[in-house]
N, C-alpha and C positions, 0 to 999 in steps of 0.2 A: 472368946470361948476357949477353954483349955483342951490342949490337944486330948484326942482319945475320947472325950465326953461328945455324944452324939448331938447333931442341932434336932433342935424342938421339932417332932413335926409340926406343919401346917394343917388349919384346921380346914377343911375345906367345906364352905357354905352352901347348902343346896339352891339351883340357882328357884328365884320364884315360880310359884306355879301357875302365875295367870302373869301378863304383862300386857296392856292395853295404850299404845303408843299412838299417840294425836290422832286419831280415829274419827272419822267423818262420817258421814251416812247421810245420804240423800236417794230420795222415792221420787219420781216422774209420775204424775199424777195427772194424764193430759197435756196439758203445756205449760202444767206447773211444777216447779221445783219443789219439794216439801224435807226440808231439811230434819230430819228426827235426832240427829247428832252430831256436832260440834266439835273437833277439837279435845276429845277425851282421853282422860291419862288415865291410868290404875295399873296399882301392881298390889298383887295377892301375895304374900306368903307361904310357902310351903307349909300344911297344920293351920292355916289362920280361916276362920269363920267370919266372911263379908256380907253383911246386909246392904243391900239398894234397894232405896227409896225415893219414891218422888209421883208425885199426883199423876192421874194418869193421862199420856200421851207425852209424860217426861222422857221417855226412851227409854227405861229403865228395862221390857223384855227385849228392844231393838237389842242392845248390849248383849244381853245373856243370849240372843241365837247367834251374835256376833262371836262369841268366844266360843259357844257350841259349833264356830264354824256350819251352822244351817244357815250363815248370810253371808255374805262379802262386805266389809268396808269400802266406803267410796273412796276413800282416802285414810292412811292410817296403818297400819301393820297392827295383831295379836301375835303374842306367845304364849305355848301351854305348853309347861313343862321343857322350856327352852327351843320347842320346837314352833315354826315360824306355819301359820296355818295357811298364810300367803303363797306358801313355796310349793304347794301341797296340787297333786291333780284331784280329777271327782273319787276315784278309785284311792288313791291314800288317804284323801281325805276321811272317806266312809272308813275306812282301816284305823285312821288314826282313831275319831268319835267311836268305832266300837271299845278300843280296847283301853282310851285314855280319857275318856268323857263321859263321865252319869250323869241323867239329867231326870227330875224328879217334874212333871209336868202335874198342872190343877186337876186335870182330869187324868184317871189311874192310867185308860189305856191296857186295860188286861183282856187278852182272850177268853171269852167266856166259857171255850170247851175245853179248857187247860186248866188245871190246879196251879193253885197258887207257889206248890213247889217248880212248876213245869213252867210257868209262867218268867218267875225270876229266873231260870237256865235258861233263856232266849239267847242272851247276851252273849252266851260260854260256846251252845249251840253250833249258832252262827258264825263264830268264830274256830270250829272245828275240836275243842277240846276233847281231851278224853274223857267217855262217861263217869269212871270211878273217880278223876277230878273235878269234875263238874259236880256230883253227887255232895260231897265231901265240902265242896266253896258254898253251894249252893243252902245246905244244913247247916254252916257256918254262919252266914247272915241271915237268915232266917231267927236263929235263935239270936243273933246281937238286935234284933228288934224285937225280941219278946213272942215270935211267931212260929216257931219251932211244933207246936200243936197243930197248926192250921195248916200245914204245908198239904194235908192231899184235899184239902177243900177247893172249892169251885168259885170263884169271884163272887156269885150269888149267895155263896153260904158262910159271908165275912162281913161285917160293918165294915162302914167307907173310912173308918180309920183306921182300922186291920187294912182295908185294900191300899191306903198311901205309906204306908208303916213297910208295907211288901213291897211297893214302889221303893222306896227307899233301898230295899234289899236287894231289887235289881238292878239298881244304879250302882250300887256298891257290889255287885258279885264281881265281877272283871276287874275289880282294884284299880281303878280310873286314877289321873293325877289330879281332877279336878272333879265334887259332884258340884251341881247346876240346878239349882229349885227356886222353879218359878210361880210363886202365889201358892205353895204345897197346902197351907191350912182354908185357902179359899172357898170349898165345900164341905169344911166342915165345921162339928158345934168346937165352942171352944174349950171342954173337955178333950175330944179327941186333937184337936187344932194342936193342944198341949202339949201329950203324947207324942205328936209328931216332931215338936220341934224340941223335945227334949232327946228323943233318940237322935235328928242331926248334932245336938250339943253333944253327944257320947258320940257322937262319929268324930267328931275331931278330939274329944279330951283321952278316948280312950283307944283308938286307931290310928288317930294321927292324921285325917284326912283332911282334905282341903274344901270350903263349903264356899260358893255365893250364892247366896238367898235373893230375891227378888220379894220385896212384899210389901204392902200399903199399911201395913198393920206396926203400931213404935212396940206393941207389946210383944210380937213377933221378933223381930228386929231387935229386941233387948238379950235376946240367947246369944247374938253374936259378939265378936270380940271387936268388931268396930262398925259404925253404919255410916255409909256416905249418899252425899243428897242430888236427884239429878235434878233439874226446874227447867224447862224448856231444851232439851240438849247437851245440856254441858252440866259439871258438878259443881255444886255453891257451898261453901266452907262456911 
């Protein structure tokens, strides 16, 4: 290198945003062992859209409350966003999942005497923000799922794909490092089913976010950027 010519910076690579290291999971069922998980690896990408698949009682939602930190591995360490969910007490834990974790559930889950604007700012709420930013985040996603109309409506006065489309929106107001969607099209027709997983595909093409999907469905599963297989436990290539 010639004196006086500065060196290159370095590029620095965001570290992944899920890492799932030989992860075990066993249930006591009486006096029996019931192993749901095996020995599982996975790392996510920062931006990368993950479909898991696999018939059911694959393990495939065990994982996802696993990374949502709503389980403990029996053995095994997760990382979200480089942070170790292991190291974590009950109290950061919950700290961490409000403000680093979306999680899109089958069922909406919406307060029936809250609008659906008031419904997605749970997450900001709870977390203490300021009103006029919570306003502002909350108007924000609303309208990146097409719902920016329906925000003073009432759960009752939305189709069930308006109400997971708003799911989506609360999962995403807090700017989480990871959202988490488990069977999201499972109650619905496959019209709205659509809709829904098309707005996840614009959350990572046009936000940048990071998506694992859970779902039994290949045609579901075909939105993401790669789909891995679970079969009794463990992933099969």
């Amino acid at each position: 290198m010639e004196r006086g010519v500065p060196e290159p910076a370095e590029e620095l690579t965001p570290p992944p945003a899920v890492v799932v290291e030989a992860v075990g999971k066993t249930y006591r069922r009486g006096r029996i062992d019931v192993v749901a998980l095996h020995d599982v690896c996975l790392r996510v990408a920062a931006g990368e859209f993950v479909a898991l698949m696999g018939p059911s009682g694959s393990g495939k939602s065990t994982l996802l409350n696993l990374i949502a930190g709503l389980d403990v591995p029996t053995t095994g360490r997760i990382l979200v966003g480089g942070a170790c969910l292991g190291g974590m007490n009950d109290d950061a834990l919950t700290e961490f999942r409000r403000r680093r974790i979306g999680f899109v559930h089958q069922r909406f889950m919406f307060l029936p005497d809250l609008t659906i604007e008031e419904n997605v700012a749970i997450p900001l709420v709870l977390d203490g923000r300021a009103p006029a930013d919570t306003g502002a985040r909350v108007a924000a996603v609303l309208e990146h799922v097409g719902l920016g109309g329906r925000r003073a409506h009432l759960p009752t006065e939305v189709s069930g794909g308006e109400l997971q489309r708003a799911a989506i929106a609360r999962a995403l107001v807090a700017e989480p490092t990871v959202l988490l969607a488990d069977e999201p099209t499972g109650n619905l027709d496959s019209y709205a089913g659509e809709r829904v997983l098309l707005d996840l595909r614009r959350t990572v093409d046009e936000l940048g976010r990071t998506i694992v999907l859970v779902t039994h469905d290949a045609k579901a599963a075909a939105f993401a950027d790669r789909t891995e297989r679970l079969v009794d436990g463990t992933f099969v290539r």
